[in-house]
VMD Tcl script that builds the backbone (N, CA, C; Angstrom):
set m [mol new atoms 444]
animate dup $m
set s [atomselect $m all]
$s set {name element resname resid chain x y z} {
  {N N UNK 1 A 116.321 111.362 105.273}
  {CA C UNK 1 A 116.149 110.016 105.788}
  {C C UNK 1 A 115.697 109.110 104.655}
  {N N UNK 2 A 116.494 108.257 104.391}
  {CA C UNK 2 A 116.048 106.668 103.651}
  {C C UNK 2 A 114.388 106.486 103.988}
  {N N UNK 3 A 113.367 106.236 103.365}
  {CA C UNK 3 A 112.056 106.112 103.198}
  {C C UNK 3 A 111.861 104.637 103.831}
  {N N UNK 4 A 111.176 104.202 105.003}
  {CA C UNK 4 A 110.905 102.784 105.493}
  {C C UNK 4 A 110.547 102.171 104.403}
  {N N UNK 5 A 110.927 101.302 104.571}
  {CA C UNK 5 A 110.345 99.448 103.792}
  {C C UNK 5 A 109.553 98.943 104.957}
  {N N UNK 6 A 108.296 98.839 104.561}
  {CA C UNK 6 A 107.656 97.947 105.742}
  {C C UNK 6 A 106.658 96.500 105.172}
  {N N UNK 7 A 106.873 95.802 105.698}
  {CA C UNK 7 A 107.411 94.061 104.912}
  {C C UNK 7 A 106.844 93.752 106.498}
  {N N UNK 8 A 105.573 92.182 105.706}
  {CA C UNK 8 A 105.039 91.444 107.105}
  {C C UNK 8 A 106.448 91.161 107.772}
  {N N UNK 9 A 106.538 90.985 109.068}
  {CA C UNK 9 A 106.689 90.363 109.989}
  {C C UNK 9 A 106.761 88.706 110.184}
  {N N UNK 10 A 108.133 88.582 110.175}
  {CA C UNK 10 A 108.309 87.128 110.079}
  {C C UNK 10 A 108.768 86.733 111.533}
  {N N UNK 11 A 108.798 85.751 111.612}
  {CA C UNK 11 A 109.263 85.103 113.370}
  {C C UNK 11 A 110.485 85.336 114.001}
  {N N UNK 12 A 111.583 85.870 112.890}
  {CA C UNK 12 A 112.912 86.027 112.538}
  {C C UNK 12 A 112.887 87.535 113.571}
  {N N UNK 13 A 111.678 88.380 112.822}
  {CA C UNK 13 A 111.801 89.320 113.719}
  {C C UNK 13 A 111.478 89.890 114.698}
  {N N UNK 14 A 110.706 88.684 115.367}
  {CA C UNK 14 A 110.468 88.820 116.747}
  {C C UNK 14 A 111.300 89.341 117.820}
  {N N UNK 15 A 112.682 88.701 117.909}
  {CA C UNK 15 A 113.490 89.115 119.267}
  {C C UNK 15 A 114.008 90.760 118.839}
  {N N UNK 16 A 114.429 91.152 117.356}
  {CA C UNK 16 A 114.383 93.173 117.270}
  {C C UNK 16 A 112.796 94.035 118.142}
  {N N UNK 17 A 112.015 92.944 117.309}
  {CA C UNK 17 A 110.565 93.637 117.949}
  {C C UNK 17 A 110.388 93.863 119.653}
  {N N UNK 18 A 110.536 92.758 120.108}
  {CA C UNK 18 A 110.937 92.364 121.347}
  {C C UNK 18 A 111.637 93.786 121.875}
  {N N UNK 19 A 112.929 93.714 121.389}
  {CA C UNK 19 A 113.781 94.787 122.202}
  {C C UNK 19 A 113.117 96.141 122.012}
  {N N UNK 20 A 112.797 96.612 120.934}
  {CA C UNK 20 A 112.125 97.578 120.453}
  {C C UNK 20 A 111.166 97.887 121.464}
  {N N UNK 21 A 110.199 96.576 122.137}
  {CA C UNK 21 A 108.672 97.449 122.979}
  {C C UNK 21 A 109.243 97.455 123.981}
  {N N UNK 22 A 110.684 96.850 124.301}
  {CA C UNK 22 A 110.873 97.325 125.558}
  {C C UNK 22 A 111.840 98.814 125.849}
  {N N UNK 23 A 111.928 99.005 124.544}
  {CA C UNK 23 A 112.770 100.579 124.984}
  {C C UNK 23 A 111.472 101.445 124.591}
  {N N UNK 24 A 110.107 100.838 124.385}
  {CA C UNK 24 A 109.070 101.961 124.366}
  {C C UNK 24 A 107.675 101.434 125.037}
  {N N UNK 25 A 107.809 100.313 125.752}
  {CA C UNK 25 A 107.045 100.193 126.518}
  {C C UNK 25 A 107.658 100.022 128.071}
  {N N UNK 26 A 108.675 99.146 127.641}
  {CA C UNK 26 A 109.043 99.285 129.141}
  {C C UNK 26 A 108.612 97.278 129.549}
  {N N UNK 27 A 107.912 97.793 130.799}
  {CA C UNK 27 A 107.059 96.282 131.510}
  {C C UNK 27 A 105.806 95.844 130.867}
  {N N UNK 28 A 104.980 96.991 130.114}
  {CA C UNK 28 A 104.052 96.377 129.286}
  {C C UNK 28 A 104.541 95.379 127.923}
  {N N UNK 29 A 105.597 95.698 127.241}
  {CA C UNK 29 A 106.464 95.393 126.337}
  {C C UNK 29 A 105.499 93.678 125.925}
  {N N UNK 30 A 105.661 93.428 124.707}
  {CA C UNK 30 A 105.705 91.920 124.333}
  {C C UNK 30 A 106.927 91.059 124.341}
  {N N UNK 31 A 106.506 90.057 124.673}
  {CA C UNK 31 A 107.778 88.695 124.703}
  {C C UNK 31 A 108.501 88.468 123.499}
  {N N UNK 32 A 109.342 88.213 123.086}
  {CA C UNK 32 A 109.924 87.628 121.796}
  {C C UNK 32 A 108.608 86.504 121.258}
  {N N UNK 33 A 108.194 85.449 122.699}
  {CA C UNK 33 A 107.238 84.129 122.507}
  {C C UNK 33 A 106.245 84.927 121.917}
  {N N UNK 34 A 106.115 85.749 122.717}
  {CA C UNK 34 A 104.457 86.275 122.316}
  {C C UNK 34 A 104.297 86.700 120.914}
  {N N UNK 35 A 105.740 86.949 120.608}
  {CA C UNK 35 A 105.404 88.324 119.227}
  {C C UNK 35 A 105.140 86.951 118.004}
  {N N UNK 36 A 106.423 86.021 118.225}
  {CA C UNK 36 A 106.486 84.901 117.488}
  {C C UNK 36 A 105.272 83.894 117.520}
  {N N UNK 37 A 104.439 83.738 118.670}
  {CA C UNK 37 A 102.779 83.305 118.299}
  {C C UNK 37 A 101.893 84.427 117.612}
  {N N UNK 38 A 101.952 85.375 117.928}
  {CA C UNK 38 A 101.290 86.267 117.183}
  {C C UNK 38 A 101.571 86.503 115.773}
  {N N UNK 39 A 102.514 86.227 115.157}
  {CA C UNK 39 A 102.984 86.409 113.410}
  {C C UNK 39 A 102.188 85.220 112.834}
  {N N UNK 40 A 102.542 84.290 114.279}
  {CA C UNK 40 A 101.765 82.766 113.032}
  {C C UNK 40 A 100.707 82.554 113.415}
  {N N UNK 41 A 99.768 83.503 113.958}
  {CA C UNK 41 A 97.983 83.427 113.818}
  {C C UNK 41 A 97.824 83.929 112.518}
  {N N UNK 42 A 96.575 82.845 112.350}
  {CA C UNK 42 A 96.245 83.069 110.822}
  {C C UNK 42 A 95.099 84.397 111.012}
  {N N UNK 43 A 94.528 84.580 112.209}
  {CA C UNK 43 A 93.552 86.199 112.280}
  {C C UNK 43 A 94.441 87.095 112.357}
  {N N UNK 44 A 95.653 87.039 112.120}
  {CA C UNK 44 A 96.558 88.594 112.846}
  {C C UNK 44 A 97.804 89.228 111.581}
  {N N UNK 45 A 97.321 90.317 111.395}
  {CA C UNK 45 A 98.681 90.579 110.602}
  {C C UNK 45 A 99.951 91.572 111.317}
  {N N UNK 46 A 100.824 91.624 111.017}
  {CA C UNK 46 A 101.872 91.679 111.898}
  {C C UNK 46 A 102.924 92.874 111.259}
  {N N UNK 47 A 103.360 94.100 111.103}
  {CA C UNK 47 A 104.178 94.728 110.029}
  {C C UNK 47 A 105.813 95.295 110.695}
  {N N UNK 48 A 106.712 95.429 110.111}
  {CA C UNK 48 A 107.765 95.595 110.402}
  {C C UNK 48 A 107.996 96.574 109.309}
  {N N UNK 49 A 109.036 97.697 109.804}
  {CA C UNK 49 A 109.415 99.225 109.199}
  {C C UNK 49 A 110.518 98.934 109.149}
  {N N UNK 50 A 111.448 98.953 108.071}
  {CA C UNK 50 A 112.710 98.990 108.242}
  {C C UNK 50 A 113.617 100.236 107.392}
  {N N UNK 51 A 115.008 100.940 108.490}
  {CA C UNK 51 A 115.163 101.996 107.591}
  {C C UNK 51 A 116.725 101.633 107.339}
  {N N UNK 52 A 117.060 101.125 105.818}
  {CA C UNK 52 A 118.362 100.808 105.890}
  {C C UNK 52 A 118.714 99.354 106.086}
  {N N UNK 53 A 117.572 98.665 106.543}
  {CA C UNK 53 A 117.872 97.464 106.762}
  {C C UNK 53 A 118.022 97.337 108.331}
  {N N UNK 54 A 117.504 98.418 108.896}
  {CA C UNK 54 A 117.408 98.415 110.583}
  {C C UNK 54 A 116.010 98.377 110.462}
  {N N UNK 55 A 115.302 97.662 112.115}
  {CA C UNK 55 A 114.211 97.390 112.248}
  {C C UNK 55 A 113.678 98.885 112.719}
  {N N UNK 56 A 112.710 99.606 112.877}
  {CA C UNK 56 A 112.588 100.389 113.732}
  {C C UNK 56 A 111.357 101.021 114.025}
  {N N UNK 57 A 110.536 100.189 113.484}
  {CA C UNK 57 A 108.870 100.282 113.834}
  {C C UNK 57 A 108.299 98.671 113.889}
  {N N UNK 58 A 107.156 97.996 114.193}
  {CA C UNK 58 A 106.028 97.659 114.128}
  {C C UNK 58 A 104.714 97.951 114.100}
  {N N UNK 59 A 103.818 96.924 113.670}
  {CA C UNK 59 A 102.589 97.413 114.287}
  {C C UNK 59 A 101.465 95.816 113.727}
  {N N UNK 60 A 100.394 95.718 114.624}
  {CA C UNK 60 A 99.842 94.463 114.758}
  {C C UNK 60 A 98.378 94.543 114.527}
  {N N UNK 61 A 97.478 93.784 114.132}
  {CA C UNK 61 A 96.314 94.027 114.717}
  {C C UNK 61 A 95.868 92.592 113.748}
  {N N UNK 62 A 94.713 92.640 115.180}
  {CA C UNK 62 A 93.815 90.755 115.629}
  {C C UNK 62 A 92.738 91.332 114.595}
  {N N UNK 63 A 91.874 89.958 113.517}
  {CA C UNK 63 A 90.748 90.038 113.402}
  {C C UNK 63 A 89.947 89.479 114.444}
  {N N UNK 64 A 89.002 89.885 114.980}
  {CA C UNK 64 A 87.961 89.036 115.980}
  {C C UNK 64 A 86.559 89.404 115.427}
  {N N UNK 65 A 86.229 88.373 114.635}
  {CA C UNK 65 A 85.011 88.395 114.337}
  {C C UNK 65 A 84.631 89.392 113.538}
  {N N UNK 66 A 85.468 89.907 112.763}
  {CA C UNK 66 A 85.003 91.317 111.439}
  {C C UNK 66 A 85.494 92.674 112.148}
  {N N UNK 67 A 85.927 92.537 113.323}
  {CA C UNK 67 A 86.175 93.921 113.813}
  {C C UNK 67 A 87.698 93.420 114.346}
  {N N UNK 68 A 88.797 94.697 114.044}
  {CA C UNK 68 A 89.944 94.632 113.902}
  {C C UNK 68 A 90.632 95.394 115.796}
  {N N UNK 69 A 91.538 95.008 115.920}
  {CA C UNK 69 A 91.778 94.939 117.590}
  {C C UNK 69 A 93.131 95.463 117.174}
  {N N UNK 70 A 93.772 96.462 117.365}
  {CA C UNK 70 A 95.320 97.170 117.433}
  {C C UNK 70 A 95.886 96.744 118.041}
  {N N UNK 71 A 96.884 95.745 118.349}
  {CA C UNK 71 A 97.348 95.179 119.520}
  {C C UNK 71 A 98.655 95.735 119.482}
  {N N UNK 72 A 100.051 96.321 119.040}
  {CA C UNK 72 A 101.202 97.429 118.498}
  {C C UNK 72 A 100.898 98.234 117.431}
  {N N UNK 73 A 101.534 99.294 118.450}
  {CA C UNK 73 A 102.022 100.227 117.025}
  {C C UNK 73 A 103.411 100.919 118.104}
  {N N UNK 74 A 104.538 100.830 117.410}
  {CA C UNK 74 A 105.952 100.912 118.060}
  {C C UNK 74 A 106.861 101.043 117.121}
  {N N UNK 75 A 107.393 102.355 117.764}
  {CA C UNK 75 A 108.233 103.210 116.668}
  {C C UNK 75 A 109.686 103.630 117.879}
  {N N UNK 76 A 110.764 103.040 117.074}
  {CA C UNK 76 A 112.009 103.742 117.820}
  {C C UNK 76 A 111.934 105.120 118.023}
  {N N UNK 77 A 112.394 105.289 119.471}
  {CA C UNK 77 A 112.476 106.927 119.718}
  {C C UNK 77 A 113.586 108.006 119.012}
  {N N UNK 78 A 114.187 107.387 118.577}
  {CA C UNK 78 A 115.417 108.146 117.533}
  {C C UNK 78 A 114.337 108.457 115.971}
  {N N UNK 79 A 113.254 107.387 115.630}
  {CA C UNK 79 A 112.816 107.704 114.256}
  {C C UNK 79 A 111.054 108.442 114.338}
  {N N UNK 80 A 110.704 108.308 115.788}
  {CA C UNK 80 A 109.555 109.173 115.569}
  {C C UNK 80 A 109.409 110.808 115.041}
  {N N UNK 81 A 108.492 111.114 114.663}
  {CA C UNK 81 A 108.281 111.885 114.121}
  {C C UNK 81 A 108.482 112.429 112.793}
  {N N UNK 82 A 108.494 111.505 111.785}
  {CA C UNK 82 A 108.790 111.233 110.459}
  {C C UNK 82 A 107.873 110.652 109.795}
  {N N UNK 83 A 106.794 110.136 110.697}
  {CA C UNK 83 A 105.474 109.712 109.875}
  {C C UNK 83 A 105.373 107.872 109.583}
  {N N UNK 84 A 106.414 107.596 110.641}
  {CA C UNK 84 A 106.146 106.141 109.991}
  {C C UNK 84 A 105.295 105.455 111.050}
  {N N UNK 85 A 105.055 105.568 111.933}
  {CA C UNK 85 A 103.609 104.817 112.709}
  {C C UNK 85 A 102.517 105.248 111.991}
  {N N UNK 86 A 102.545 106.134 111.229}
  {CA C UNK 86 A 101.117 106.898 110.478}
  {C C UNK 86 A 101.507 105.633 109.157}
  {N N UNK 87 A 102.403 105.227 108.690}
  {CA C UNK 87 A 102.388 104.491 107.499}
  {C C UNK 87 A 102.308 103.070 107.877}
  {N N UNK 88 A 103.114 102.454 108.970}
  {CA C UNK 88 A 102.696 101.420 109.745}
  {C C UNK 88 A 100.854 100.740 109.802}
  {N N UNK 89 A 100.426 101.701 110.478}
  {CA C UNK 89 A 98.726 102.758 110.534}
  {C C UNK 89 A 98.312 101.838 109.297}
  {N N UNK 90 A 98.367 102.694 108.422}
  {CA C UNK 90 A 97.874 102.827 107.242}
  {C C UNK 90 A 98.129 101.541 106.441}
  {N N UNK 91 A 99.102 101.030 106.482}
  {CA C UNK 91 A 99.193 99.792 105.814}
  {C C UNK 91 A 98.339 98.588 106.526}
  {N N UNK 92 A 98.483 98.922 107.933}
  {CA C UNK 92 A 97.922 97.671 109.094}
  {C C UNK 92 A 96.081 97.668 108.631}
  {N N UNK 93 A 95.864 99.027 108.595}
  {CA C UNK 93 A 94.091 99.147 107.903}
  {C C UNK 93 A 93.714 98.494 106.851}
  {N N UNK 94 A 94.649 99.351 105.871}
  {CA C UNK 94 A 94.232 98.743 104.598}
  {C C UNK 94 A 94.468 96.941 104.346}
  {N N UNK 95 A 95.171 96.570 104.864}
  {CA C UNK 95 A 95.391 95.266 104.810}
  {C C UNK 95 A 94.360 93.973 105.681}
  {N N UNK 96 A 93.902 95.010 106.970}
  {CA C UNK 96 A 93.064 94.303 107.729}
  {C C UNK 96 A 91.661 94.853 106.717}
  {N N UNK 97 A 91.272 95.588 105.581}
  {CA C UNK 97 A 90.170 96.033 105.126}
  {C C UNK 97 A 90.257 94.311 103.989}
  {N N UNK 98 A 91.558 94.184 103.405}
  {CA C UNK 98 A 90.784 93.095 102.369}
  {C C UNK 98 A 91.026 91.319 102.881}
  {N N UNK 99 A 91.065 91.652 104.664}
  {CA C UNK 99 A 90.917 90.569 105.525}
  {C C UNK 99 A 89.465 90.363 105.941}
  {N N UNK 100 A 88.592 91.173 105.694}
  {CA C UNK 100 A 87.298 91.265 106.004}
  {C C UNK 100 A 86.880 92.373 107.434}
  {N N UNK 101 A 87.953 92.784 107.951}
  {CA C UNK 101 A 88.049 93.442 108.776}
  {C C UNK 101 A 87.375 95.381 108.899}
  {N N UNK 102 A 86.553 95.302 109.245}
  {CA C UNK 102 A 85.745 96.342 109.725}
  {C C UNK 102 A 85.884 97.564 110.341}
  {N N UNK 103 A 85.214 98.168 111.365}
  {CA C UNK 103 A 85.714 98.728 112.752}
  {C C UNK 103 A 86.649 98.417 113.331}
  {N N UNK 104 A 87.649 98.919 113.758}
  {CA C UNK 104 A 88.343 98.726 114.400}
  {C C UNK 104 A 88.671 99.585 115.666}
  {N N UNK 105 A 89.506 98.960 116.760}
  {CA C UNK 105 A 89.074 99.690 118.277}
  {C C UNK 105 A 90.850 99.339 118.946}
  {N N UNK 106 A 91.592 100.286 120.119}
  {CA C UNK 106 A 92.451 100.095 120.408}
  {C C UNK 106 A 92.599 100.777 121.912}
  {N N UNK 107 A 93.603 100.607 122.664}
  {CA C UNK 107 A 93.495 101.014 124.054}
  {C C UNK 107 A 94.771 101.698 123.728}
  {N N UNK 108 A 94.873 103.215 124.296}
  {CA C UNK 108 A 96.505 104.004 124.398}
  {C C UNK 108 A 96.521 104.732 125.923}
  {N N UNK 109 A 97.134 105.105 126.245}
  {CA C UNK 109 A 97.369 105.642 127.775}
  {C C UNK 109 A 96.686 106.727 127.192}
  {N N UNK 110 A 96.032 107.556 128.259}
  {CA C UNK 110 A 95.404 108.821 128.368}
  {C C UNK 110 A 96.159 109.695 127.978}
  {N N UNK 111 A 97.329 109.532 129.280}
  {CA C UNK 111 A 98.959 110.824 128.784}
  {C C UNK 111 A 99.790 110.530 127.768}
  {N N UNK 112 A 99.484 109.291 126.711}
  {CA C UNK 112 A 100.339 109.757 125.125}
  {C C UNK 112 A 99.422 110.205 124.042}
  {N N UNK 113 A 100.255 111.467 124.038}
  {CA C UNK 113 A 99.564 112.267 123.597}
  {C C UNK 113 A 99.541 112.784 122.042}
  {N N UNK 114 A 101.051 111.813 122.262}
  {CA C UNK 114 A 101.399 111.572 120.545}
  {C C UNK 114 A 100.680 110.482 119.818}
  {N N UNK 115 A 100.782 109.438 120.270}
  {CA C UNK 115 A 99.382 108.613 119.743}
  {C C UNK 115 A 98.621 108.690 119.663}
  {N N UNK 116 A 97.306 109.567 120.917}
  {CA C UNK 116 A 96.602 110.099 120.526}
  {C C UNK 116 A 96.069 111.201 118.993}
  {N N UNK 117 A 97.175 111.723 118.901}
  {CA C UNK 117 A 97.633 112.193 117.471}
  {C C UNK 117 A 97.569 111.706 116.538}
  {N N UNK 118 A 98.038 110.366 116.275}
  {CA C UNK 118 A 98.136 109.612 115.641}
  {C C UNK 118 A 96.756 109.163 115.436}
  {N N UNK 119 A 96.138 108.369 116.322}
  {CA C UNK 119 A 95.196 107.595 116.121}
  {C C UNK 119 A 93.589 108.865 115.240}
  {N N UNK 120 A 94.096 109.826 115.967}
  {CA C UNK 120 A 93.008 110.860 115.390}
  {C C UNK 120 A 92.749 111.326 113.837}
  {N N UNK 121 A 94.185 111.273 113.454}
  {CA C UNK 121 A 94.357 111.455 112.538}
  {C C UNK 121 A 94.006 110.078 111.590}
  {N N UNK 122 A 94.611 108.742 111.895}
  {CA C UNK 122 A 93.929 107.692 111.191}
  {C C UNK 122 A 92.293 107.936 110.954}
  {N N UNK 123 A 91.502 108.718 111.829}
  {CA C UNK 123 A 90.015 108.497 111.768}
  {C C UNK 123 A 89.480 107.903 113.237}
  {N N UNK 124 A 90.196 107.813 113.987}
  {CA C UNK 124 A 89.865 107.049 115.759}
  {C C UNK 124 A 89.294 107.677 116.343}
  {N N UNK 125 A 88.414 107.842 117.278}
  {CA C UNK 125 A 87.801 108.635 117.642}
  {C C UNK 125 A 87.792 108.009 119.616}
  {N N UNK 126 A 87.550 108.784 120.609}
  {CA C UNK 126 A 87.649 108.021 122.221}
  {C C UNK 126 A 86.550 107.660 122.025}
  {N N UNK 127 A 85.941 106.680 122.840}
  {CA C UNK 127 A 84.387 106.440 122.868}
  {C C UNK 127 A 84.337 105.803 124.275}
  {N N UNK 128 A 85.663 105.986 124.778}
  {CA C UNK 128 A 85.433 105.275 126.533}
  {C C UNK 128 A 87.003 105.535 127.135}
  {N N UNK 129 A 86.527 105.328 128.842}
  {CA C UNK 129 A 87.672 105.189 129.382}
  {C C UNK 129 A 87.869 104.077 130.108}
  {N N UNK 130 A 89.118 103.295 130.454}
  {CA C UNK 130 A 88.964 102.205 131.074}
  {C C UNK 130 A 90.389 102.626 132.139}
  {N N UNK 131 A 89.724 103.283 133.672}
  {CA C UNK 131 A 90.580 103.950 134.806}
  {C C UNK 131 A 91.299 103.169 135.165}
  {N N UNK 132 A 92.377 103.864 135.518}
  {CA C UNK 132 A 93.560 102.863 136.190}
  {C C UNK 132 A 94.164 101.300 135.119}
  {N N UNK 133 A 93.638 101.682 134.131}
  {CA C UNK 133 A 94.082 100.096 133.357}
  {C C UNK 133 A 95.519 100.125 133.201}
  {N N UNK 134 A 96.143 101.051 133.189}
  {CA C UNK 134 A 97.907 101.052 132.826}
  {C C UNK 134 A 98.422 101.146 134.504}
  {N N UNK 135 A 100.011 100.059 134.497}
  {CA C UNK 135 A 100.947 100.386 135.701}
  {C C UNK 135 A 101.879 100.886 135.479}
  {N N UNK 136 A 103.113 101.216 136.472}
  {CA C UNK 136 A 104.013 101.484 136.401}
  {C C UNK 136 A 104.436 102.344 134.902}
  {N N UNK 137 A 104.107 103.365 134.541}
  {CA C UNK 137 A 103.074 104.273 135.561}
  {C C UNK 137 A 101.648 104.613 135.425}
  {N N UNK 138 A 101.326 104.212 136.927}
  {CA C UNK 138 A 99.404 104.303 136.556}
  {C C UNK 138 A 98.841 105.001 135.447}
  {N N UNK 139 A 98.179 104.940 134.859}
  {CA C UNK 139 A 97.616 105.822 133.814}
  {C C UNK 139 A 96.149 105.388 133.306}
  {N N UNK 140 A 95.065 105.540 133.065}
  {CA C UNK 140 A 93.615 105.545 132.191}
  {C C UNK 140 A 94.218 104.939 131.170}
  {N N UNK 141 A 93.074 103.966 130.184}
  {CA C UNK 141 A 92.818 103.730 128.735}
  {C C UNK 141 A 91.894 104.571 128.098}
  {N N UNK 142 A 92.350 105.495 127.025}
  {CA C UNK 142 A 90.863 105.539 126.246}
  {C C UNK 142 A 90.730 104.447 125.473}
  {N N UNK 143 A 89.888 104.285 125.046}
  {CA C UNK 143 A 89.180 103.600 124.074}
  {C C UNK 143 A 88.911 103.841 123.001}
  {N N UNK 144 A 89.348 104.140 122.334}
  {CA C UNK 144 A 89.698 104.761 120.725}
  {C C UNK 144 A 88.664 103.287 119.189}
  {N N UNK 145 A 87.837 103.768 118.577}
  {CA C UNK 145 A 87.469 103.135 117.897}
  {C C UNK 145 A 87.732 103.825 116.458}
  {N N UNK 146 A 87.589 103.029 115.068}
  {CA C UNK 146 A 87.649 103.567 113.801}
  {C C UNK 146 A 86.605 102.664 113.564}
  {N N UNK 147 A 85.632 103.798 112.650}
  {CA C UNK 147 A 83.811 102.915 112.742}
  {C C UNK 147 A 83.908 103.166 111.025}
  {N N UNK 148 A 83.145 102.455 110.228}
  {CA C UNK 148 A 83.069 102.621 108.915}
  {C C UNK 148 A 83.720 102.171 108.083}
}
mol reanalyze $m
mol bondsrecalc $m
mol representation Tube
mol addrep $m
């Protein structure tokens, strides 16, 4: 496999992103609007994976006040398991580290169990549950924080 290029997130690539959370989120999914206000907050950085010149990851996260908020991490189901939400990850940290950005904290369904994976491995740790927070299909939040 061609090695991702992952390059901020411009407004351009909102409507790929768009389609993208909805073949992996579904109804939780973000708007094209939403993704495209979210690139042009000046607290938020925004990343795009591309393999080949195809889109096929994101990943997002809010500063609020020194502590960093995960708001995507979304990886095509044809390219998971190759390590690029872990590089997504990793770039989204380090980049929110020389934003002034701190701790950071994120919500994943209880039953993905691959993110969970993921996030453990970044350094995340559960520190809560928030019941019934996911629909269609019902599911728990943990509460996943990265402290230090």
């Amino acid at each position: 496999m061609t090695e991702p290029v992952i390059d901020r997130m411009r407004p351009a690539d909102a409507a790929d992103a768009a389609a993208l959370e909805t073949v992996c989120l579904g109804t939780e999914a973000w708007s094209e609007k939403l993704l495209v206000e979210a690139v042009g907050r000046s607290d938020s950085i925004y990343l795009v994976a591309r393999v080949d010149g195809r889109q096929v990851g994101h990943a997002g996260i809010r500063n609020i006040c020194g502590e960093g908020e995960i708001t995507n991490v979304c990886v095509d189901p044809g390219f998971r398991g190759r390590g690029i939400a872990g590089q997504l990850l990793d770039r989204l940290l380090r980049e929110g580290r020389t934003r002034g950005i701190g701790d950071c904290t994120l919500e994943v369904r209880a039953s993905n169990e691959a993110a969970i994976r993921l996030y453990k491995k970044a350094g995340f740790s559960s520190e809560g549950i928030r019941p019934g927070f996911y629909e269609a299909p019902a599911d728990d939040a943990l509460i996943m924080w990265l402290r230090g």
